[in-house]
Jmol script that loads the backbone (N, CA, C; Angstrom):
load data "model"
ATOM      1  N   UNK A   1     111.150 130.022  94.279  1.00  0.00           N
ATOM      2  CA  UNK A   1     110.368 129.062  95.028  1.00  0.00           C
ATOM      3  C   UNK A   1     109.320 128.443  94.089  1.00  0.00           C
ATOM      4  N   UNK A   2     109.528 127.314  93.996  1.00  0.00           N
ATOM      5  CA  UNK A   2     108.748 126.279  92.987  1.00  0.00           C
ATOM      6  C   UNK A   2     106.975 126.829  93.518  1.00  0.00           C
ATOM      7  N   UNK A   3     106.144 127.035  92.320  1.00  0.00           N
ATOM      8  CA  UNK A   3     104.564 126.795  92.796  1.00  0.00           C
ATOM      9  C   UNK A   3     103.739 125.358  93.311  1.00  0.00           C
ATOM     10  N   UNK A   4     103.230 125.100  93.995  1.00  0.00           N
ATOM     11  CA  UNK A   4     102.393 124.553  94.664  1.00  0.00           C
ATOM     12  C   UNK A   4     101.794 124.029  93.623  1.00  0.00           C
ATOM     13  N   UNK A   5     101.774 122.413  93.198  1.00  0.00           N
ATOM     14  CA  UNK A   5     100.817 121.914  92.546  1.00  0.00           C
ATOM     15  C   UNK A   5      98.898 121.494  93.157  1.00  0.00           C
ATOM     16  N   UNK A   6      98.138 122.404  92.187  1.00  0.00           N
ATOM     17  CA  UNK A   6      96.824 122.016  92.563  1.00  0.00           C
ATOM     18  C   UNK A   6      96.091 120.988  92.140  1.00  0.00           C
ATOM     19  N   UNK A   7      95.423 120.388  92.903  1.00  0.00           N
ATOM     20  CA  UNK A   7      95.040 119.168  92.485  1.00  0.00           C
ATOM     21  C   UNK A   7      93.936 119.984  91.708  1.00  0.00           C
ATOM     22  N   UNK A   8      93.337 119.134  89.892  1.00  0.00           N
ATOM     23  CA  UNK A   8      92.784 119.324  88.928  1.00  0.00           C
ATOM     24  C   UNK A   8      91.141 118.883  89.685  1.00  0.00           C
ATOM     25  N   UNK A   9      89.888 119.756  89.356  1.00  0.00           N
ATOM     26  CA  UNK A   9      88.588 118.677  89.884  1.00  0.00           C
ATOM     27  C   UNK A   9      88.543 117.575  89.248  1.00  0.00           C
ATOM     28  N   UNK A  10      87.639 116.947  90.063  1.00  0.00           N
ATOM     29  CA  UNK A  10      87.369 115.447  89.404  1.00  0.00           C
ATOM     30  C   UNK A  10      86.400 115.513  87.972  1.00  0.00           C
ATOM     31  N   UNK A  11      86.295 115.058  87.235  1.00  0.00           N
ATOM     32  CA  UNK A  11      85.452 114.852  86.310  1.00  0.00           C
ATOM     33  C   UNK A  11      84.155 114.182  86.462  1.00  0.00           C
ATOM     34  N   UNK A  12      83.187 114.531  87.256  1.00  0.00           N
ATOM     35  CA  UNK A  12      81.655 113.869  87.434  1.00  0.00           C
ATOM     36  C   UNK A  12      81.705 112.309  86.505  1.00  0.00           C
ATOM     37  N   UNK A  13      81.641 112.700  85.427  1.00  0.00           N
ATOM     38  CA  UNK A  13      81.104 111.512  83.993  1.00  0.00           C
ATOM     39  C   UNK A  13      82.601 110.278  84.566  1.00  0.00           C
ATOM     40  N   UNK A  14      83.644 111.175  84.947  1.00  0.00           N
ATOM     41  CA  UNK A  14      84.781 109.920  84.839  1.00  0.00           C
ATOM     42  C   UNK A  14      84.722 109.050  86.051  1.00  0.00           C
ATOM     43  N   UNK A  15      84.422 109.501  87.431  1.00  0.00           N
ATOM     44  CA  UNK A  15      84.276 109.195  88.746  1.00  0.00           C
ATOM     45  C   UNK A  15      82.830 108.581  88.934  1.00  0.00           C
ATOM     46  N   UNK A  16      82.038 108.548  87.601  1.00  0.00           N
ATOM     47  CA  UNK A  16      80.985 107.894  87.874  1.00  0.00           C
ATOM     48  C   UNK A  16      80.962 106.519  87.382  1.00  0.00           C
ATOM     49  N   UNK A  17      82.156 106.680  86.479  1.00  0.00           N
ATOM     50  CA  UNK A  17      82.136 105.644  85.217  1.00  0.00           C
ATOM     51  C   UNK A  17      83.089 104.676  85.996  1.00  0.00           C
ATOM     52  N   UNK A  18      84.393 104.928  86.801  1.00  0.00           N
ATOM     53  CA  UNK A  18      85.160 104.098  87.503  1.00  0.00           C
ATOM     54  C   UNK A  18      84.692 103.808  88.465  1.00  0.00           C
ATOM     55  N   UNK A  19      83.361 104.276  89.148  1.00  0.00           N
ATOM     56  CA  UNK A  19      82.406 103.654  90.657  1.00  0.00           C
ATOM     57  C   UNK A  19      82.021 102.111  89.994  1.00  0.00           C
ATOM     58  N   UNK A  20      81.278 103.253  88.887  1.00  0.00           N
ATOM     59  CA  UNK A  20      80.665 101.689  88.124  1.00  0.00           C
ATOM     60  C   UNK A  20      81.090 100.515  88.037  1.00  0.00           C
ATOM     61  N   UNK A  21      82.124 100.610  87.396  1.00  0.00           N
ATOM     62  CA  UNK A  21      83.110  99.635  87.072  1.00  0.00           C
ATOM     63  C   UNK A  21      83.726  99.185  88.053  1.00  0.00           C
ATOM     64  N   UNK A  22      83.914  99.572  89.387  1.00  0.00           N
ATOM     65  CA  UNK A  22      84.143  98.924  90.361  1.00  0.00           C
ATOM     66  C   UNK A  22      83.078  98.275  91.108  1.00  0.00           C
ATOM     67  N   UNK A  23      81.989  98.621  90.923  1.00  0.00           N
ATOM     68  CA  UNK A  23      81.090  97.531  91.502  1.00  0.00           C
ATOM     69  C   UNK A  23      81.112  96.307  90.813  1.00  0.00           C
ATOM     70  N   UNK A  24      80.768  96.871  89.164  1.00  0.00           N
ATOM     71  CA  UNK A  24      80.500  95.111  88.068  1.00  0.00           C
ATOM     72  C   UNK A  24      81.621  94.435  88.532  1.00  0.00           C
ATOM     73  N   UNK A  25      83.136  95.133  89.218  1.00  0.00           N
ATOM     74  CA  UNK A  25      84.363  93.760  89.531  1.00  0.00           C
ATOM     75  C   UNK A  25      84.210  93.676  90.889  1.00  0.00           C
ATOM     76  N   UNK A  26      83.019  93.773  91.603  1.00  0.00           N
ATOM     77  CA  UNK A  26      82.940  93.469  93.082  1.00  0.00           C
ATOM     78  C   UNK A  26      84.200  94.019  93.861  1.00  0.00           C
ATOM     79  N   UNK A  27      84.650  95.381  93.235  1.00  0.00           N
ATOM     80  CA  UNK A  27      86.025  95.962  94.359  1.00  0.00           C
ATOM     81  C   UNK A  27      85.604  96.098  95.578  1.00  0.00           C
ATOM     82  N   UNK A  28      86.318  95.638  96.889  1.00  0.00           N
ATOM     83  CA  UNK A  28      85.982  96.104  97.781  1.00  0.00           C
ATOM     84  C   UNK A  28      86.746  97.744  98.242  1.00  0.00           C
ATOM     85  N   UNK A  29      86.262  98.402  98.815  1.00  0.00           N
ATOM     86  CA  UNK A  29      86.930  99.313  99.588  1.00  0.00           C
ATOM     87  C   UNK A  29      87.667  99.096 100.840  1.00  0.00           C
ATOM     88  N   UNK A  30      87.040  98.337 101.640  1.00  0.00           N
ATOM     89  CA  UNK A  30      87.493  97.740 102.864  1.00  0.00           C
ATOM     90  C   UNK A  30      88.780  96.923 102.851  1.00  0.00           C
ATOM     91  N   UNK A  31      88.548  95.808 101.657  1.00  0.00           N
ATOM     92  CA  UNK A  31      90.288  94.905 101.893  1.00  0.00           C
ATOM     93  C   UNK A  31      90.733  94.905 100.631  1.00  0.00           C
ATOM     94  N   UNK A  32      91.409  94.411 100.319  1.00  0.00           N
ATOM     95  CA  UNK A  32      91.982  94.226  98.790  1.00  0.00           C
ATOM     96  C   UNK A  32      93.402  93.791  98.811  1.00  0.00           C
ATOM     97  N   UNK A  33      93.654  92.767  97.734  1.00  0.00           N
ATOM     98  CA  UNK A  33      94.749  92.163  97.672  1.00  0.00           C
ATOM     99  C   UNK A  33      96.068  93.083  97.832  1.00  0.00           C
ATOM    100  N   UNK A  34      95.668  94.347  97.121  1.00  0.00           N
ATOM    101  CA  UNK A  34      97.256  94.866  97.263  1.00  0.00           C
ATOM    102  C   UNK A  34      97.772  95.516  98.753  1.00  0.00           C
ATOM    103  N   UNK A  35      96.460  95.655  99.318  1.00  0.00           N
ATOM    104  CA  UNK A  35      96.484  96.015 100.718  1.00  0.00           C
ATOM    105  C   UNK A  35      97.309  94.485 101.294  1.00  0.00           C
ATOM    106  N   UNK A  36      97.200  93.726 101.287  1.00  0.00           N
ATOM    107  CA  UNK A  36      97.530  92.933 101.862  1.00  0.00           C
ATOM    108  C   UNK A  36      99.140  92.759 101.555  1.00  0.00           C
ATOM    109  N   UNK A  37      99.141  92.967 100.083  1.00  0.00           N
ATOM    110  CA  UNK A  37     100.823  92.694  99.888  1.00  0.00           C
ATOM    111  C   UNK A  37     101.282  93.734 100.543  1.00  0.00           C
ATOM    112  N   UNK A  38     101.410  95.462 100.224  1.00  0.00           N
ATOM    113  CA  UNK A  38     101.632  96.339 100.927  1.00  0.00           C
ATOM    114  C   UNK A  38     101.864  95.746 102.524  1.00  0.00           C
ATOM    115  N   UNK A  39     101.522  95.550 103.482  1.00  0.00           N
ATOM    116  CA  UNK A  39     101.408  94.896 104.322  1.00  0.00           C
ATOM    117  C   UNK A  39     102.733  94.120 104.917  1.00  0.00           C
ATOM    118  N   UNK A  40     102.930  92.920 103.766  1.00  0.00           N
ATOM    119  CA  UNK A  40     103.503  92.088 103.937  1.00  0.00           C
ATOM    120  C   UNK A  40     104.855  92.670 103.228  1.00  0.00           C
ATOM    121  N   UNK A  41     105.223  93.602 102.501  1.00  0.00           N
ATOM    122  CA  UNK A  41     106.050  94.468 102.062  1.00  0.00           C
ATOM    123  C   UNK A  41     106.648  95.015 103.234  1.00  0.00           C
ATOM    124  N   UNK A  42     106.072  96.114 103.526  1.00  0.00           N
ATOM    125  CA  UNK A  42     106.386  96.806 105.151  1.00  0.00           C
ATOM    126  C   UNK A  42     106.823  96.134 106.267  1.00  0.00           C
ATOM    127  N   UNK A  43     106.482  94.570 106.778  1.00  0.00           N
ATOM    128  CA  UNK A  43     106.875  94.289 107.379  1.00  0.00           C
ATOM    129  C   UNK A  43     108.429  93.583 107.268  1.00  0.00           C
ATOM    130  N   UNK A  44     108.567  93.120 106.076  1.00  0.00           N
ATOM    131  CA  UNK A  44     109.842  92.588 105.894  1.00  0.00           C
ATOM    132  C   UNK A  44     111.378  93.670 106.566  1.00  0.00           C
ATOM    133  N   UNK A  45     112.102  93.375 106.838  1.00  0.00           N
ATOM    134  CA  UNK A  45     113.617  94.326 107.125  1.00  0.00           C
ATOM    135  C   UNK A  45     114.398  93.835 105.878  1.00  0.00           C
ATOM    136  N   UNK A  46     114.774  95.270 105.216  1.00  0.00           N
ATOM    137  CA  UNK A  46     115.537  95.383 104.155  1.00  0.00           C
ATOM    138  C   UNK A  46     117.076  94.564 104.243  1.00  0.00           C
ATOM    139  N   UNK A  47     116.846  94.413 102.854  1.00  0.00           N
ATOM    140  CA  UNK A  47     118.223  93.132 102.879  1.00  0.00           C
ATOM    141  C   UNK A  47     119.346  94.508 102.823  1.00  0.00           C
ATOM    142  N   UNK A  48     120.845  94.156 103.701  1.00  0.00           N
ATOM    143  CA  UNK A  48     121.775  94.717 103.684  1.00  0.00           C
ATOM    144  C   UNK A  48     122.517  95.246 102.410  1.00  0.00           C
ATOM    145  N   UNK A  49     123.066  96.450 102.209  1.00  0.00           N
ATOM    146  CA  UNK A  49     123.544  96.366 100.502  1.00  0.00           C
ATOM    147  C   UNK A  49     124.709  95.854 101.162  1.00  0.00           C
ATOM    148  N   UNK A  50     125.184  95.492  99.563  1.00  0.00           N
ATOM    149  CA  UNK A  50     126.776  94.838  99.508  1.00  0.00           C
ATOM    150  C   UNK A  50     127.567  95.456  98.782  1.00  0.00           C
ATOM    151  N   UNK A  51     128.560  96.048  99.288  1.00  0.00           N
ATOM    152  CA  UNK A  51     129.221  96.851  98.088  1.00  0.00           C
ATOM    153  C   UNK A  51     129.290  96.304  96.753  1.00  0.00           C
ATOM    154  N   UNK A  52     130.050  96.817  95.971  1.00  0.00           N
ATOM    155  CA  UNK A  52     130.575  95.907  94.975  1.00  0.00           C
ATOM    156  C   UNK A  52     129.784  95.098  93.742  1.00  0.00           C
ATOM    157  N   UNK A  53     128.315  95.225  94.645  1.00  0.00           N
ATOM    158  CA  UNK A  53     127.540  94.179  93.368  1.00  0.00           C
ATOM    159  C   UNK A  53     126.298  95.514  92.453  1.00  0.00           C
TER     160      UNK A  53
END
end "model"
wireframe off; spacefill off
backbone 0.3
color backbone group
């Protein structure tokens, strides 16, 4: 039976340094472009396969 991967702690200095850097690029938390594609991803219905190709 395979072990259980644990998630590693965060690194203080690294999680402070990528906050940062997401404020100076004005990230939002709330919306964000890829949220939106995601979105528009999910809603589509998958194209049929075709054999053969």
């Amino acid at each position: 039976m395979p072990k259980e991967h644990q998630a590693q702690p965060d690194d203080p200095e690294q999680s402070k340094a990528f906050i940062e850097k997401a404020r100076e690029i004005d990230a939002d938390e709330e919306h964000s472009p890829a949220d939106e594609l995601m979105k528009r991803l999910a809603s589509k219905k998958p194209q049929p396969h075709k054999p053969g190709k």
